[in-house]
C-alpha positions in Angstrom: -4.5 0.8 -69.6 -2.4 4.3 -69.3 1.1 4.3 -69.5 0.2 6.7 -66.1 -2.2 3.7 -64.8 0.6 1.2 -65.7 3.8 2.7 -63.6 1.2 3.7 -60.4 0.9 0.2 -60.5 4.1 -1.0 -60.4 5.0 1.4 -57.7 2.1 -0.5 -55.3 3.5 -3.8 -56.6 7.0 -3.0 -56.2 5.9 -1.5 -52.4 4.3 -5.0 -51.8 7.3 -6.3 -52.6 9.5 -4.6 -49.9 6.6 -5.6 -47.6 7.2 -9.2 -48.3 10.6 -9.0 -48.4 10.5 -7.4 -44.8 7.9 -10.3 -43.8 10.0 -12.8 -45.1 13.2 -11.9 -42.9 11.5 -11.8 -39.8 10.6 -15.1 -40.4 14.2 -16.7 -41.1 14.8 -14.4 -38.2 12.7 -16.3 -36.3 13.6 -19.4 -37.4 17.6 -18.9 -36.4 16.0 -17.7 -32.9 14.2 -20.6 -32.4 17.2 -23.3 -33.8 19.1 -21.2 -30.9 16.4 -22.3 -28.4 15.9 -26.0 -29.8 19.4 -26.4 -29.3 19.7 -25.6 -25.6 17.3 -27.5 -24.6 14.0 -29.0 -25.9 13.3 -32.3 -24.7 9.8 -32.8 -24.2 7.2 -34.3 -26.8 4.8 -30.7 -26.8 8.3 -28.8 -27.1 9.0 -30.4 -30.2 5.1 -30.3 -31.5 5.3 -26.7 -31.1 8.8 -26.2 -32.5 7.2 -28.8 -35.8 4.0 -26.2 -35.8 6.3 -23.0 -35.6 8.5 -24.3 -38.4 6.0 -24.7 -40.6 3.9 -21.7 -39.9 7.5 -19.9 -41.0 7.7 -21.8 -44.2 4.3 -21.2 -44.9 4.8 -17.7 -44.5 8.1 -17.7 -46.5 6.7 -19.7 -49.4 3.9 -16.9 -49.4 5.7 -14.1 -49.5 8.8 -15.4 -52.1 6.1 -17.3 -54.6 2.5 -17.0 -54.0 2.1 -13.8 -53.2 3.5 -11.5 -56.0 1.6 -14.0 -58.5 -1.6 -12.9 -57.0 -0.5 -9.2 -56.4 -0.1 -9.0 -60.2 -3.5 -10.6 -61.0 -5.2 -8.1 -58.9 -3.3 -5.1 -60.3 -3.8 -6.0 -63.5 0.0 -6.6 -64.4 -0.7 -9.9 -66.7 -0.9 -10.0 -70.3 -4.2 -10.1 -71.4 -3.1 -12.2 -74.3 -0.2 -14.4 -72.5 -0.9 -14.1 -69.2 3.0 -13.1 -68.4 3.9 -10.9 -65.8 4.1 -7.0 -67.2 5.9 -5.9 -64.2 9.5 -8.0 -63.4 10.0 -9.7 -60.2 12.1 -6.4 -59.0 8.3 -4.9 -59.4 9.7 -2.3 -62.1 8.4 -2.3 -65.2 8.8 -4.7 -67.7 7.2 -3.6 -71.3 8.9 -2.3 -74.1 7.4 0.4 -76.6 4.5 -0.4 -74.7 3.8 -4.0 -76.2 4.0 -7.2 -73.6 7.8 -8.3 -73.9 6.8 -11.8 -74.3 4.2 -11.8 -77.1 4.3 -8.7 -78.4 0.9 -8.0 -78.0 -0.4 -3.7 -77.3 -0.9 -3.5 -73.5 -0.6 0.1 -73.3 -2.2 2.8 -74.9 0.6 5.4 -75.0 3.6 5.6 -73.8 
């Protein structure tokens, strides 16, 4: 790929990033709302179910969006060494390549830089 291809592509992974980042606050924000709530009062068996089911649907999302996610965001963008399989873009989402070999293995990734 293009040194040009290479950096467009870290700008859409580093925008997913914010994205995530954003998701994953309102989530702990939801979660502090809703300790707030448990704690004045919740003392039925479906209150607690659904506090249980909310919980998790947070952690779900905040697991996504901290460790899934930016994995498969690289895949698809193309940000892995083909040789190593390492991430050519840092978490940050800038990039990560020097002289435009793969940091890790050394290996060309980009035609000119």
């Amino acid at each position: 790929m293009s040194s040009i291809d290479y950096i467009a592509k870290c700008q859409r992974y580093r925008r997913y990033q914010v994205v995530a980042s954003v998701c994953s606050i309102v989530a702990f924000g939801a979660a502090v709302v809703m300790s707030a709530w448990v704690r004045d009062g919740c003392d039925s068996f479906a209150c607690v179910l659904g506090v249980l089911l909310t919980a998790t649907l947070i952690g779900g999302v905040m697991i996504y969006t901290h460790v899934l996610g930016p994995q498969k965001r690289a895949r698809t963008l193309g940000l892995l060494c083909p040789s190593c399989s390492k991430p050519l873009a840092a978490m940050n989402g800038f990039p990560d390549v020097v002289a435009g070999n793969c940091r890790h293995c050394g290996v060309q990734v980009l035609d000119s830089l």
